[in-house]
PDB file with SEQRES, HELIX, SHEET and CRYST1 records, atoms N, CA, C and O in Angstrom:
SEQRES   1 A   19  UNK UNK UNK UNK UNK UNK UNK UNK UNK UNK UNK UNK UNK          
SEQRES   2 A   19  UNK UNK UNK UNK UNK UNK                                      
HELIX    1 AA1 UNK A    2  UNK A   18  1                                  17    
CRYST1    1.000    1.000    1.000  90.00  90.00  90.00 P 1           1          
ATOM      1  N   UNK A   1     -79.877  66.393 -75.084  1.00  0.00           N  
ATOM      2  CA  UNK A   1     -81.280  66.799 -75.232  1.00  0.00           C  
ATOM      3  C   UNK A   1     -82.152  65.560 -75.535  1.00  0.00           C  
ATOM      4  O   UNK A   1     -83.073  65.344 -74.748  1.00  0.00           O  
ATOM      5  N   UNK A   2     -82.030  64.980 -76.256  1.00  0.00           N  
ATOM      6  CA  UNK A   2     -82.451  63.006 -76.922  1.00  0.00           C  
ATOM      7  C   UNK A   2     -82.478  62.568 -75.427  1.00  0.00           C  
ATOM      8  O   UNK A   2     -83.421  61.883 -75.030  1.00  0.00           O  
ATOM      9  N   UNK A   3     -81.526  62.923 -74.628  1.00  0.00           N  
ATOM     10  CA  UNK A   3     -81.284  61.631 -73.403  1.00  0.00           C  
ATOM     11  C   UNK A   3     -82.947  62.187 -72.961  1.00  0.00           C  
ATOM     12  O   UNK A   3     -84.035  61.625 -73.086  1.00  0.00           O  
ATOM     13  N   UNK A   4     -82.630  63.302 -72.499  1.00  0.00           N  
ATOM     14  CA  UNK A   4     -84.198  64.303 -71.470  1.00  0.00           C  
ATOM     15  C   UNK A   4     -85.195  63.857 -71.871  1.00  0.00           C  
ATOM     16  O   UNK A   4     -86.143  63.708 -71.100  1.00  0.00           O  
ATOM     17  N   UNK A   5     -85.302  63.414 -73.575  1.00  0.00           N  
ATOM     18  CA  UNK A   5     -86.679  63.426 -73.833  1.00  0.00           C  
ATOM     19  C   UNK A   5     -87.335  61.821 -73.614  1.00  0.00           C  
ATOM     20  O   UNK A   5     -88.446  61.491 -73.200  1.00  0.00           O  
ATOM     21  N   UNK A   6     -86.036  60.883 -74.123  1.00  0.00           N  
ATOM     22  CA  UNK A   6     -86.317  59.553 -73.773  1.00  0.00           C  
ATOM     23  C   UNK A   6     -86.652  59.563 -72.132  1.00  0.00           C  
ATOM     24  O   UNK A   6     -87.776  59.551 -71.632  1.00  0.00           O  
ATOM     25  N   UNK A   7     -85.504  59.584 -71.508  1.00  0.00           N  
ATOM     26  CA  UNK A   7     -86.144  59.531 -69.849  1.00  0.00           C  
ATOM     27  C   UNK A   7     -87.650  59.820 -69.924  1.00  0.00           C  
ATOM     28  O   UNK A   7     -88.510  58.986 -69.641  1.00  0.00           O  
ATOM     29  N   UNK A   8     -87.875  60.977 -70.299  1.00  0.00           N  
ATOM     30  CA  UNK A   8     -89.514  62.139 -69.731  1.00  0.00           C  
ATOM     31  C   UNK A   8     -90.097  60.806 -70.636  1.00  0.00           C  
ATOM     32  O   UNK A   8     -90.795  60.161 -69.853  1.00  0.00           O  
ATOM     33  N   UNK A   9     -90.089  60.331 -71.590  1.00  0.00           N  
ATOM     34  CA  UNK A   9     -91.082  59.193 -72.532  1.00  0.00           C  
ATOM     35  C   UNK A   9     -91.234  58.547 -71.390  1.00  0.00           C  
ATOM     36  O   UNK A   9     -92.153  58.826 -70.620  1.00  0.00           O  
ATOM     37  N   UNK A  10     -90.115  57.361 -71.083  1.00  0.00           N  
ATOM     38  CA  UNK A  10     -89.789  56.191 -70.127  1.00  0.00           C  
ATOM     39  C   UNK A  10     -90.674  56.269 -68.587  1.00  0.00           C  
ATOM     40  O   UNK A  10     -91.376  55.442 -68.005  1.00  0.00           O  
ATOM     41  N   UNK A  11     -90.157  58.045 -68.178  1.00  0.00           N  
ATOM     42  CA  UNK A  11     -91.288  57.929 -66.859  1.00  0.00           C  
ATOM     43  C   UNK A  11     -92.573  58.117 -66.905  1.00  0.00           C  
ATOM     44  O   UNK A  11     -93.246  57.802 -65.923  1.00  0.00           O  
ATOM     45  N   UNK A  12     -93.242  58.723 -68.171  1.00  0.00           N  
ATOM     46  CA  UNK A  12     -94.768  59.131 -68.915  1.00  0.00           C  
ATOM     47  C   UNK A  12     -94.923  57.481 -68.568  1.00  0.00           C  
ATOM     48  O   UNK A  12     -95.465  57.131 -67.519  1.00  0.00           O  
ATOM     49  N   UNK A  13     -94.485  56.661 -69.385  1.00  0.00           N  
ATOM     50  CA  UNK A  13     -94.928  55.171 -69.327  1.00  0.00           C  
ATOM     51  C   UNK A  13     -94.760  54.332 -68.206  1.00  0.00           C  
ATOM     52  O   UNK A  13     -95.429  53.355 -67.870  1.00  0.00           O  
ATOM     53  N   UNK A  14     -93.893  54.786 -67.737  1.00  0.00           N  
ATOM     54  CA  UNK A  14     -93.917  54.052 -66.015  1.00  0.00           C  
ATOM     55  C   UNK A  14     -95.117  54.483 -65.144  1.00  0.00           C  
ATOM     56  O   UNK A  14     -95.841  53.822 -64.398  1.00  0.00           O  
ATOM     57  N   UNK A  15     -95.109  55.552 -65.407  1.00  0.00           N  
ATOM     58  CA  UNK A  15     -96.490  56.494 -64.446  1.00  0.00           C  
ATOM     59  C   UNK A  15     -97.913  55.798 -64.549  1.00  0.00           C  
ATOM     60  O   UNK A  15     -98.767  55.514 -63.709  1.00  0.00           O  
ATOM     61  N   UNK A  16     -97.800  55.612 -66.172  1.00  0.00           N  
ATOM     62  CA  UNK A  16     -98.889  55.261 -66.352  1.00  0.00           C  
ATOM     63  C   UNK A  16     -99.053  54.054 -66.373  1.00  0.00           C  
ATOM     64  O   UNK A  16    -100.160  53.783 -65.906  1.00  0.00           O  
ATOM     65  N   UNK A  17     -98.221  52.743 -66.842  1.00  0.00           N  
ATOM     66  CA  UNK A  17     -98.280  51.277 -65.997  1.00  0.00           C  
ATOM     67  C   UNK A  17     -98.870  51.722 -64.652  1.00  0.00           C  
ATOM     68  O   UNK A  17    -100.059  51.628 -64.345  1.00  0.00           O  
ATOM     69  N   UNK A  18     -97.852  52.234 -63.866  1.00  0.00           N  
ATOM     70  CA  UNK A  18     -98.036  52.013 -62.635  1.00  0.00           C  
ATOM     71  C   UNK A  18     -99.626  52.471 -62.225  1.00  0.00           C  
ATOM     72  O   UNK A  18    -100.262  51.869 -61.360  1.00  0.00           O  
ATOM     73  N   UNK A  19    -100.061  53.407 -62.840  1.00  0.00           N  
ATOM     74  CA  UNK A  19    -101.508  54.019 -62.356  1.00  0.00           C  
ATOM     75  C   UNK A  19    -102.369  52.446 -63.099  1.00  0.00           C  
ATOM     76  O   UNK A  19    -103.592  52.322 -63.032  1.00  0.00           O  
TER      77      UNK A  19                                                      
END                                                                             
C-alpha cells in the first residue's frame, strides 16, 4: 500500500516538472 502511494507522489511530481 506505501509502494502505491509513493509511486502516485513520484508521478504527481513528474507530471508536474514536466508541465
Amino acid at each position: 500500500m506505501a509502494n502505491q502511494l509513493l509511486v502516485l507522489k513520484q508521478d504527481l511530481t513528474a507530471g508536474h516538472q514536466m508541465n
